[in-house]
N, C-alpha and C positions, 0 to 999 in steps of 0.2 A: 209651458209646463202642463203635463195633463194632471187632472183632478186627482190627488191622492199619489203621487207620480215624483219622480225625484227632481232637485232642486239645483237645476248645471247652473255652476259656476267657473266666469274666467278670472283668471287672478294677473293684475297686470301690475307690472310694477320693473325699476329699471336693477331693481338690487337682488341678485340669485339667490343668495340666503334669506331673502324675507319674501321672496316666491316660496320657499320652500317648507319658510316658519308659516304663511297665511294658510298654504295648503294641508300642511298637516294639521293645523288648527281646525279648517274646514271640516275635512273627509272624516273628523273625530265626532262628526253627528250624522248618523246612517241615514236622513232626508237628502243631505246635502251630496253633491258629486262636483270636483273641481275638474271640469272636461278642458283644460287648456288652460295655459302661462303664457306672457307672452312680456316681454322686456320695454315695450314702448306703446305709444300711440298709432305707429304705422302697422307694427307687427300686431296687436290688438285687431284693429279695422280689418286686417285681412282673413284673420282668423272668425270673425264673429261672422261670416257668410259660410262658412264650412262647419263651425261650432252649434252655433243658433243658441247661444246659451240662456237660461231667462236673469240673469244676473250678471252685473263685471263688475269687481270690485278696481278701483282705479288708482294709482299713484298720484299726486300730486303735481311733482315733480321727477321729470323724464327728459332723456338726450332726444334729437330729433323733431320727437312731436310731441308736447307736456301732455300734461292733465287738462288745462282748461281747450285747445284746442281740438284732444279727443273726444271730451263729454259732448262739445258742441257740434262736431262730427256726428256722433254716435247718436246724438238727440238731435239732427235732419234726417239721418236714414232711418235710425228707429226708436222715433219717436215715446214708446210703450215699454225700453227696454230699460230698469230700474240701475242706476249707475250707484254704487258707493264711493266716497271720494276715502284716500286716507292720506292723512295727514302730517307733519311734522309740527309741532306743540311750540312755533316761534311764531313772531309779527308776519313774516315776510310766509309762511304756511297758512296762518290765517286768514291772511288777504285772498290768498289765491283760494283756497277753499270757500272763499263767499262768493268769487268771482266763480267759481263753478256750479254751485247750486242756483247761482241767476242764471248759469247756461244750461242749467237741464239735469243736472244732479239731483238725486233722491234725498240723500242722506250722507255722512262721513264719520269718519272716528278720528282719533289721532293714534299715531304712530306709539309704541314706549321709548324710553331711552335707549339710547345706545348703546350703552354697559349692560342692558337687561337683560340676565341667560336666556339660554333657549327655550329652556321650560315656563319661564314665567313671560316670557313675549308670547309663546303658543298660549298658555292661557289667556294673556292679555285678548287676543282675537277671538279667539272661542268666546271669550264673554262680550264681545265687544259687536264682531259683526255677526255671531251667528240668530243671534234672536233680531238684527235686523233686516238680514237675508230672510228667515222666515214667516216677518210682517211684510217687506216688501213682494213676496211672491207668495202671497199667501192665497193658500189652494182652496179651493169650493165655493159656494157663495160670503157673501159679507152679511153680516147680522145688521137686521135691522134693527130699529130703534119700535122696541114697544111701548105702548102708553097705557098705564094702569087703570083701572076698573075706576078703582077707588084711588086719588091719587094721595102722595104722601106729603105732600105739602098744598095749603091752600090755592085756589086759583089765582094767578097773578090780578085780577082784576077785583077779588074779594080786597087784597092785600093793599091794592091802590087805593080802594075804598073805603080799608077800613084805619090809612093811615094820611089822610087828606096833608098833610104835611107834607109826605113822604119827597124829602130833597137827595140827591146821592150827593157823596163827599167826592167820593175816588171812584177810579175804574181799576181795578186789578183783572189782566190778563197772563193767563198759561198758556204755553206754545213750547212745543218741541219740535220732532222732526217734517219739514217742510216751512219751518216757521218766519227765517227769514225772508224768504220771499214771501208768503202771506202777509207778516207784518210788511212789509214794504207795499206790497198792493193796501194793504188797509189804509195804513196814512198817508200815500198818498193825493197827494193836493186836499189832504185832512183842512178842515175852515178852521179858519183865525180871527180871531180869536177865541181859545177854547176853556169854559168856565170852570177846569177841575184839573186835577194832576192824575196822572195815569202811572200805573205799578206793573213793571214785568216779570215774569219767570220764562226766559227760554232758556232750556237746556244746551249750556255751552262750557267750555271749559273754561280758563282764564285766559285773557288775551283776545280771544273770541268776541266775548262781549263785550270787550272795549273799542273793537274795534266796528260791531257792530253798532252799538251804538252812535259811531262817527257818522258810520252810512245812513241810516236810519234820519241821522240829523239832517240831510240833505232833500230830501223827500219833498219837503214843506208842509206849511202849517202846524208840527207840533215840534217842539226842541227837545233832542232827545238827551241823553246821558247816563254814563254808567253809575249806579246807583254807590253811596259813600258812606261812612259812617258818619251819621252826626245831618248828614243833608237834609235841609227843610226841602219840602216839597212845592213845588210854585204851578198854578193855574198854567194853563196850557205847556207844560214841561210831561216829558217822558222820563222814567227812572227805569233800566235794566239789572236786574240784580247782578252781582258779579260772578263769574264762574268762580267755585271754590268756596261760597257762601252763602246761607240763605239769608235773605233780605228780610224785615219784617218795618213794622211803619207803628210810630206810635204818635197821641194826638200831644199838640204842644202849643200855647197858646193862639188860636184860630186858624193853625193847618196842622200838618204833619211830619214828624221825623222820622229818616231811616234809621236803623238799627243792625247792623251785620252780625250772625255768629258762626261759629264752625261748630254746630251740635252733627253729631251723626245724621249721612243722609237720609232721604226718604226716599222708598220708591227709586232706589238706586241713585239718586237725585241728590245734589246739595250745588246750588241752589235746586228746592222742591216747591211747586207752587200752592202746595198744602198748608208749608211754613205761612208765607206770603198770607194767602187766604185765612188762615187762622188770626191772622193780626189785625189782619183787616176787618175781620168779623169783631172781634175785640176794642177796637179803637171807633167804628161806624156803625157797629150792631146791625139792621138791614140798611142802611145809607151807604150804598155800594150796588155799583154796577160789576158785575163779573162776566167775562169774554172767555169762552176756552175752546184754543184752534187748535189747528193738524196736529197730532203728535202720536206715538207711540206709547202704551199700556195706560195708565188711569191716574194717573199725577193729577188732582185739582177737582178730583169728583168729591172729595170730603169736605174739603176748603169748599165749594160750591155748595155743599149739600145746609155746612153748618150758616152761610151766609142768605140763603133762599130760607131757610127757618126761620129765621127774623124779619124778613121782608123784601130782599134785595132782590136783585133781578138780574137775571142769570142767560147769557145768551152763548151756544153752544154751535158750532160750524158745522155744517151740513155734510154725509158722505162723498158726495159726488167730486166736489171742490177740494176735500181734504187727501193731504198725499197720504195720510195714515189714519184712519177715524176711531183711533184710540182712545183716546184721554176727551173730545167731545163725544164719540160713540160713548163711554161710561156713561158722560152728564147725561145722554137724550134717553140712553134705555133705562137710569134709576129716576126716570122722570122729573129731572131737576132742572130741567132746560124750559125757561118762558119762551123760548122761541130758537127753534134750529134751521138757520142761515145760511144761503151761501155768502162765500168770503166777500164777493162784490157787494153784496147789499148789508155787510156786517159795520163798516162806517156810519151809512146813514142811520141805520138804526141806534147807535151809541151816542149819535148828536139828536137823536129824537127823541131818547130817553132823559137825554139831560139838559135838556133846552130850556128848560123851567127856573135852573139852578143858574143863579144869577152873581152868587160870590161862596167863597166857603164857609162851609158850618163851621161853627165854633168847636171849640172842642168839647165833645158828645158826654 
């Protein structure tokens, strides 16, 4: 797509009426143009050498040839070309949707019901992949991260020094789109034994995170889990907040409890990493490690900003690496980032920071 330049998308999917609901969804923002339909994986492939589009939104499930054997196609010939996956909101849609963003998928939404009129399924896409579509192909250069004159929080090494104590409790990490494979590169072959419990926010819907979480557990070195009400938090254990809830962690006799509630999202978000973070600054005050990877618009730069003002340490994922440098681009340009990383060296840094901390704090 050229600089300032419209936005071709293909719309692939096996069902005529939801070709025709995604496209008019589309064509309803004057950036965007749906240059091509196509009913499957075979007929998609053929068409993307005569289309050239900078986008394909993907079905999941398709006769012929699915969704994961097309992404996997389409990411060996063209590597650069950003895939959306869409989904169906069941176990067996889940699955396959994680299985495609480990084959080269961008991003995914889910489907609406199937009773859902026309007009509120075209809405459903309009809000759902149009502002993905135009983070994914997003035209001109990418902003870089500035660093203030004067900065707005002390130096992290003032901080270290002026709190000789200074142990973390938790790590809470934010991640959205690109996140499951990031988290899977991160903890992989993560060391073990590890002296703290770790807090998620990825942006998933329900189901999702349960299921991510199973994978996640497989990795090694940390055990993961979909996060519960009432759950004590255990050293080397991972907690994913649930889709449909934000998570929040309060202290309870020398660790921490989760807490779920359904308050209004944030940031379009419920689970929002801001909830998370707010808790965390509350229950740890700066005794907190915070991580915030790939995602899409600024979920966790307040949650980060409130927990760097106490003392904590704040480590934010580098452009290059991230499939979207949203929500870490926030943390690095309001200068809230101790340190902005690629995703490969964002493990060891998290075991370097907390290497000191030898059992949990008590409760603060």
């Amino acid at each position: 797509m050229q600089q300032g330049g419209i936005i071709k998308v293909l719309v692939v999917d096996d069902s005529a009426a939801l070709r025709r609901l995604i496209s008019t969804a589309l064509e309803r923002d004057p950036v965007i143009s749906v240059v091509g339909t196509a009913r499957n994986g075979n007929d998609a492939l053929a068409q993307l050498e005569v289309l050239k589009p900078d986008l394909v939104t993907l079905d999941v499930e398709m006769p012929e040839m699915d969704g994961i054997a097309t992404v996997t196609e389409i990411n060996r010939k063209h590597p650069k070309l950003p895939v959306i996956m869409c989904s169906s909101m069941t176990r067996r849609g889940a699955v396959t949707t994680l299985d495609a963003l480990a084959a080269g998928a961008r991003d995914y939404i889910t489907k609406p019901e199937s009773s859902t009129n026309a007009e509120d399924t075209i809405a459903h896409f309009s809000r759902e992949l149009t502002p993905r579509i135009k983070t994914l192909c997003r035209r001109g250069p990418a902003p870089q991260p500035s660093r203030p004159s004067a900065p707005t929080f002390p130096h992290e090494n003032t901080i270290l020094l002026n709190k000789r104590h200074w142990q973390p409790e938790l790590v809470c990490i934010a991640v959205s789109t690109g996140g499951p494979n990031a988290l899977e590169e991160m903890f992989r072959n993560f060391p073990s034994p590890f002296s703290l419990p770790i807090v998620i926010v990825q942006h998933m819907p329900p189901v999702f995170t349960q299921l991510l979480a199973e994978r996640l557990d497989k990795v090694g070195g940390i055990r993961f889990h979909e996060g519960a009400e009432g759950m004590r938090l255990e050293r080397g254990h991972a907690y994913i907040a649930p889709g449909g809830h934000h998570m929040t962690v309060a202290p309870t006799a020398g660790t921490f409890v989760i807490h779920l509630n359904d308050q209004p999202p944030e940031h379009s978000c419920r689970p929002a990493a801001d909830v998370l973070f707010r808790s965390v600054e509350s229950a740890c005050g700066g005794n907190a490690l915070a991580v915030v990877l790939t995602g899409m618009g600024h979920d966790g730069e307040k949650g980060s900003a409130g927990l760097k003002a106490k003392g904590a340490h704040v480590i934010a994922q580098d452009e290059p690496t991230s499939v979207v440098w949203g929500m870490p681009g926030a943390v690095a340009r309001a200068g809230i980032a101790c340190e902005i990383l690629p995703l490969p060296e964002i493990q060891s840094a998290i075991v370097r920071r907390v290497s000191t901390n030898k059992s949990l704090a008590t409760t603060p």
